[in-house]
N, C-alpha and C positions, 0 to 999 in steps of 0.2 A: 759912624754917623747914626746910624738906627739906636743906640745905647743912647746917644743924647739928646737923642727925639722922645724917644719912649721913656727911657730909664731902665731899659733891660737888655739884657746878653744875649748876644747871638749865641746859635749853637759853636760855631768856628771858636769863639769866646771861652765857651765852657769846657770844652774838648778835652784842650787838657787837664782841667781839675776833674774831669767822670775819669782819664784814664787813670790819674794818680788815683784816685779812689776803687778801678777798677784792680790797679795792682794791691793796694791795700787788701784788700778783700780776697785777692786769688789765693791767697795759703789755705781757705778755712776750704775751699773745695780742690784743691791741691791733696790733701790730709784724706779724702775720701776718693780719690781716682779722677777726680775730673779736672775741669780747666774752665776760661769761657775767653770767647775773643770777640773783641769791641768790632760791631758793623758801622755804624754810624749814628748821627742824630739828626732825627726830621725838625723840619721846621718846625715842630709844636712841641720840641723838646721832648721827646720820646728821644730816648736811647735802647738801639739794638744791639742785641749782646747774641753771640750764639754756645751754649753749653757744649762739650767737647769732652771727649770721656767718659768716665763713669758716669756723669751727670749731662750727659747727653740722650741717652737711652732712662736713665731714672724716670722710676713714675712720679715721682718728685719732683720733678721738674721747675712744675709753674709755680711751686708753693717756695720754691726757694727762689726763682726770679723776684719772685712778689716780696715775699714774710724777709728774704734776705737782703739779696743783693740790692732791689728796687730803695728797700728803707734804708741801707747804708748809703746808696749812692744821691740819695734826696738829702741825708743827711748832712753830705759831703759838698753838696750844691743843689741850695733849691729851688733854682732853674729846673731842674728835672720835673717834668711832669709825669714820666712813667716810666719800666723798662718794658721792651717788648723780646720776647724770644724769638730768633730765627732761627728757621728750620733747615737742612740742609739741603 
């Protein structure tokens, strides 16, 4: 109902095109020790991702949330407004 109002996707909507896109993605930090698992998506289309593994502890971190994962996953659907990192 909201999609035919507005013209736009709920996050429930989008869900599953960020996780296909999240698995897309998980080999290139798979390949360096890490991982990340999908939290959710707030109503402003943030999506929370938490890094796990090597790339949990990385100081790299944000720049691969952002420079990476964020641009692939906007790519993938640009509903996406942002990724956010959570922390454990």
């Amino acid at each position: 109902m909201a999609e035919e109002i507005t013209g736009k996707k709920t996050a429930a909507e989008i869900e599953p095109i960020v996780k296909e896109a999240i698995d897309m993605y998980r080999p290139q930090l798979q390949a360096d020790g890490g991982d990340m698992e999908f939290v959710s998506i707030d109503d402003d289309m943030n999506v929370h991702l938490r890094l796990t593994g090597a790339c949990g502890s990385c100081p790299m971190a944000t720049l691969t949330i952002k420079m990476g994962v964020e641009r692939y996953l906007k790519d993938a659907c640009p509903e996406v407004n942002s990724v956010v990192q959570e922390m454990f």
